[in-house]
N, C-alpha and C positions, 0 to 999 in steps of 0.2 A: 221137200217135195210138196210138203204142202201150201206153202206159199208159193215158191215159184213154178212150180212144172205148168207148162202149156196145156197139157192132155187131162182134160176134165174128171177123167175114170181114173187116174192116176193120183189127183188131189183127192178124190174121196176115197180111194184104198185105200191112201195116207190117213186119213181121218179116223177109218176105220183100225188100222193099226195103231195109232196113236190110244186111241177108247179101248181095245184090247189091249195094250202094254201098259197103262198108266190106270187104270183102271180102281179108280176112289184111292189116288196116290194124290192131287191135290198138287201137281207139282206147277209151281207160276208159270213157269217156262211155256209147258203144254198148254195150260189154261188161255196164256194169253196165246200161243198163235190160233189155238180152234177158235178164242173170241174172235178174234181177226176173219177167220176163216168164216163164219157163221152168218158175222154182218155184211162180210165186205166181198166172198166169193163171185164172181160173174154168174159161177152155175148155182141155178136154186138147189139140186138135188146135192152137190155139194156143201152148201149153206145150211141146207136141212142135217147130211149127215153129219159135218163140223159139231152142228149143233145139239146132237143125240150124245157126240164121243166126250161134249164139253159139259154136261149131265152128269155123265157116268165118273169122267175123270174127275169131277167133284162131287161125284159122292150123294148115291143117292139111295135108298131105303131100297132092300131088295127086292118088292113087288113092283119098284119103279123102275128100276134096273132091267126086271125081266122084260114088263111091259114095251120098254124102249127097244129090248132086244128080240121083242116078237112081234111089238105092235107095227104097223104100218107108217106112212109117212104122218109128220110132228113140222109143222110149221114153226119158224123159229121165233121166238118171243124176244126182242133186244131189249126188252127192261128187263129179262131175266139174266140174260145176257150178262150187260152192263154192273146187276147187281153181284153177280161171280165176278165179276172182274174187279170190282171195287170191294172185295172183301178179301183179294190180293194185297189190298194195300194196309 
């Protein structure tokens, strides 16, 4: 769903359930489609959210976790990105 569905509200639910089920599980699988999803979505609020669920499903210190889950929109950083994806390998 989150690569392919058409319906913009539907890739970022996806995102958002990806970030609550895997949640600092670290799993490649996931990591790499939000990477995907973060840099390469058409919708920025999708891109944005990808990029909150690809934070959290990597693992982040619980003040940062909260923040990301209260704070407001997070423009997504593709060297931060990239650096989660390369630390899959």
């Amino acid at each position: 769903m989150l690569s392919e569905d058409a319906d913009e509200d539907v890739r970022d639910v996806a995102a958002g359930a990806l970030r609550t089920i895997w949640q600092g599980a670290k799993d490649p699988r996931v990591l790499e489609a939000l990477a995907k999803a973060a840099l390469n979505d058409p919708d920025e609020d999708v891109r944005r959210s990808a990029y909150k669920a690809l934070l959290i499903v990597a693992g982040v210190p619980r003040d940062q976790h909260l923040q990301l889950l209260t704070g407001g929109s997070l423009a997504v950083d593709p060297a931060r990105v990239q650096a989660i994806v390369e630390e899959l390998r």
